[in-house]
N, C-alpha and C positions, 0 to 999 in steps of 0.2 A: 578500415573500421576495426575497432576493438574485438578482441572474443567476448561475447557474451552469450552464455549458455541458459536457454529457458528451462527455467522449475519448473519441473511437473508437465512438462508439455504433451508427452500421450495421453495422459489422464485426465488434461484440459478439454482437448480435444476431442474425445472418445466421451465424454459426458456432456458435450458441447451438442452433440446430436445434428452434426452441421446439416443444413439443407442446403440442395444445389442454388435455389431459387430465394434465401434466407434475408434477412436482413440480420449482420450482425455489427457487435461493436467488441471493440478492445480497448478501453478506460484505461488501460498504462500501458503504454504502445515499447516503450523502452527501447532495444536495440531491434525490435520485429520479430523475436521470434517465432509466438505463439501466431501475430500477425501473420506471418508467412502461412505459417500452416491451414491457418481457418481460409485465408484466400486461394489456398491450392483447391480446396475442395469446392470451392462457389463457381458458379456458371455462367445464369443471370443473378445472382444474389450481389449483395455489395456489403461492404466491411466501412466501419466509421472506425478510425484509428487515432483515439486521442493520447496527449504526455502535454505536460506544461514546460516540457524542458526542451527550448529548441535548438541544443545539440541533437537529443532525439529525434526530434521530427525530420532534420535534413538525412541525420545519416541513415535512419529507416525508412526517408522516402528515397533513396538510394536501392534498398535490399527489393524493394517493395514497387519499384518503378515497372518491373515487366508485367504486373498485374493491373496495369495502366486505368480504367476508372472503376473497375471494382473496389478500388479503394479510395476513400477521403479520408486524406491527414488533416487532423485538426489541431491547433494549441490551446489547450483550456484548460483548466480543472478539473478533475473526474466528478467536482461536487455540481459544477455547472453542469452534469449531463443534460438534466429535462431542455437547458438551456440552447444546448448545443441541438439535439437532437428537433426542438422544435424551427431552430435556424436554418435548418435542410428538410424541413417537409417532411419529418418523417415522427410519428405517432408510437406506434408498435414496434418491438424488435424480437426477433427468434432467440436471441443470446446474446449476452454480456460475458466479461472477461475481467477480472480485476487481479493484477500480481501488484502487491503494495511494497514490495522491497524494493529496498535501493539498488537499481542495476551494478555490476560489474564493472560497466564503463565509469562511470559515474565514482565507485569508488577507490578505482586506481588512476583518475584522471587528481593528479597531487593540486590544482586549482582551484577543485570543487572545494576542498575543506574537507569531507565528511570519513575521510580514515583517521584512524589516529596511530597508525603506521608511517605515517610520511608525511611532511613538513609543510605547512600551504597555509594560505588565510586562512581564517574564522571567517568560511560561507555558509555550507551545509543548504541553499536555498535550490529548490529544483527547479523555480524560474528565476532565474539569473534577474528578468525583471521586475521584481518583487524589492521594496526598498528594505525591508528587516532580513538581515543577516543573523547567523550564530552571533555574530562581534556585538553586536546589539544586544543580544543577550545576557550573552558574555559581562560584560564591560558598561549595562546600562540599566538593567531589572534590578529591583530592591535584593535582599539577601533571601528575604521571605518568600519571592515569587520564584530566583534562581532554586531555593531549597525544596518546594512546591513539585517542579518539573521534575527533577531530579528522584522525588521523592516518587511522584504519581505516575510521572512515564515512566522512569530508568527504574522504579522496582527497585533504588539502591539502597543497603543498608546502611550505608552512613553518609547520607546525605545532608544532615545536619554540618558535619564538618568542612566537607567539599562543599557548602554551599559558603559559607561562612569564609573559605581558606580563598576561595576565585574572588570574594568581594575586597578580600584584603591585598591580592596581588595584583586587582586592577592596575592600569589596562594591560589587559592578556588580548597580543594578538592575532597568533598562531597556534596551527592544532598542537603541536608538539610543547610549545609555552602550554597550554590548556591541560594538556596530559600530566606532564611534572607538578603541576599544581594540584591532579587530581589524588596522583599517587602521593604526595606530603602529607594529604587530609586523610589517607587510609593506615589502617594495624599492618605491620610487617605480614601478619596471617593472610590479612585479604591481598597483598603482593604476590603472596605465592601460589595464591588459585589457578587453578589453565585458564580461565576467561579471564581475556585483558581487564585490568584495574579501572580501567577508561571507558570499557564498552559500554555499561549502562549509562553513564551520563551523556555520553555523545549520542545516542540512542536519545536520551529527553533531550536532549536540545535540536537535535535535528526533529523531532516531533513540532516539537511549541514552535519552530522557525516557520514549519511549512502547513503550520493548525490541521494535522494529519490524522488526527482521531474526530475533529469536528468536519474535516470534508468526506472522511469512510460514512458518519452518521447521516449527513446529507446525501448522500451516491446511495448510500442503499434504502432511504425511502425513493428516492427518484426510481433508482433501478429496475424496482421490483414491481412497481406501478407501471413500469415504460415496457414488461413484459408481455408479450403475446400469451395468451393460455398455453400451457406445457411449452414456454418458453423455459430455458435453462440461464440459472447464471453460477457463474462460478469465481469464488476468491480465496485468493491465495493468500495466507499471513503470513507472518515472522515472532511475533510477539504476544505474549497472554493480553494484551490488552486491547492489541485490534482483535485477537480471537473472541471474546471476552462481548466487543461491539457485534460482532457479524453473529455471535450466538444467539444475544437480547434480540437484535433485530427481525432477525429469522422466527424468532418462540413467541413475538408478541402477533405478529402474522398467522401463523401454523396452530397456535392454542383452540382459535377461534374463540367463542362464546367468552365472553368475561362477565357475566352473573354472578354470582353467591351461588353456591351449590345446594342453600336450602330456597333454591325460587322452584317454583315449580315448571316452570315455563319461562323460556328464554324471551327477555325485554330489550337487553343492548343491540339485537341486529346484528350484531359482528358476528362474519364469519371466518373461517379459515381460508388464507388468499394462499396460502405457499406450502410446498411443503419439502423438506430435504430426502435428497434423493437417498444419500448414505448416513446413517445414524453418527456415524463415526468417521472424522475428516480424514481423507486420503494422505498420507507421508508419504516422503521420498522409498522407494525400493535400496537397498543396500548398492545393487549394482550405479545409478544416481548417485548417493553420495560418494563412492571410490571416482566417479568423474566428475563431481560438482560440491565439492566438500561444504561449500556456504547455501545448499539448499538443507543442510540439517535441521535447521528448525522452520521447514515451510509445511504450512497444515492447507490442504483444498476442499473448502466446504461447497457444496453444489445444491442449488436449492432450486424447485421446477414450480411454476405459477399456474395454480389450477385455473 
């Protein structure tokens, strides 16, 4: 198996609140690591261990196999929770787990597509059986919807160009083809920034591939409703944009009362379901990143269900 190194893993698990006796889950099971950890602690408790990607699942039920039915591997979508979790009889859970980055394995495995380091198809899909690829994308979106993505996931400032320059080199069908294309569409300035020229577009396109800001928005009404009282969930980002989702979602929960301020007396009903544990999302400690250099931009928001 791959080295892959869990983000934020004491800090997961230390606001995890584990109970011997618990029911928990872990929504992006990855290479297991957090997985391992929360199953160390359980007794008669049991861990639901979901990933859509079933390289995943085999080689974490490998890491994960001495923990024999404490754990259920699932393959699904983290948006299908309610789905998943109604499929196994189970209603309430004491904690949730969401790391939304793309594992380690994943992106030095040169097959997936998703580095723009090294040479592979245009996949970027984290169930292999999913029929839209990046190359679909790529090679088959109008100018307007490639520009869109680009624009609204990757944060890029010249997306206009790049989106415009990929329609004219159709068909592009490797990452490395994708890449040269992107840096032709950019100022000699934005070449010589530290952050690859590439990253934000690959970044939107690996989004729109796997509709990864529309499954975070569905997982965390599910989640938070599938929470026991002072249950905990915790997710981990990479990006202002899924941070951006887990904030909205979290303050429309935690505000409570949505009235006018000049009612005298609250009519809506609504109350406060949730409320975050730390004001301020947990980062990497410096010693983390001198051993995991691609946890730098992971934020851990932890939010507990009254």
């Amino acid at each position: 198996m791959e080295k892959h190194i869990p983000v934020l893993l004491n800090e997961c698990i230390s606001n995890l609140e584990i109970k011997a006796d618990g029911i928990y889950v872990d929504g992006t099971l990855g290479r297991g690591g957090h997985s391992e950890k929360i199953a160390e602690k359980l007794q008669s408790g049991r861990l639901i261990a979901i990933d859509r990607d079933e390289t995943a699942i085999r080689e974490a039920g490998e890491r994960l196999a001495p923990f024999g039915d404490k754990v259920k591997l699932v393959k699904a979508n983290f948006r299908d929770i309610g789905a998943v979790l109604d499929s196994l009889s189970i209603d309430k859970v004491d904690g949730m787990l969401f790391d939304l980055g793309v594992s380690s394995p994943q992106l030095d495995d040169g097959e997936r597509g998703f580095s723009y380091m090294a040479d592979a198809p245009l996949d970027m899909r984290m169930d292999r059986d999913e029929a839209m690829s990046a190359w679909n994308v790529v090679n088959e979106w109008s100018e307007a919807e490639v520009g869109r993505i680009i624009r609204d996931y990757g944060e890029e400032r010249y997306w206009r160009s790049i989106a415009e320059r990929i329609v004219r080199a159709r068909p592009v069908n490797t990452t490395l083809e994708l890449v040269d294309v992107i840096k032709s569409a950019m100022p000699a300035k934005a070449l010589r920034e530290k952050q690859h020229p590439a990253k934000r577009t690959f970044q939107a396109i690996r989004i729109a591939v796997n509709d990864e800001l529309g499954a975070l928005a569905d997982m965390l009404d599910e989640a938070m409703e599938r929470l026991k009282p002072g249950g905990r969930l915790c997710v981990i980002t990479f990006h202002s944009l899924e941070d951006k989702i887990v904030k909205s979602a979290v303050k429309s929960r935690e505000d409570g009362c949505t009235c006018p301020p000049e009612f005298p007396v609250c009519v809506c009903g609504f109350r406060q379901t949730v409320r975050r544990v730390t004001k301020k999302p947990i980062v990497p400690t410096d010693e983390e990143l001198e051993i995991n250099p691609r946890s730098r931009s992971a934020k851990l928001r932890v939010i507990e269900k009254l």
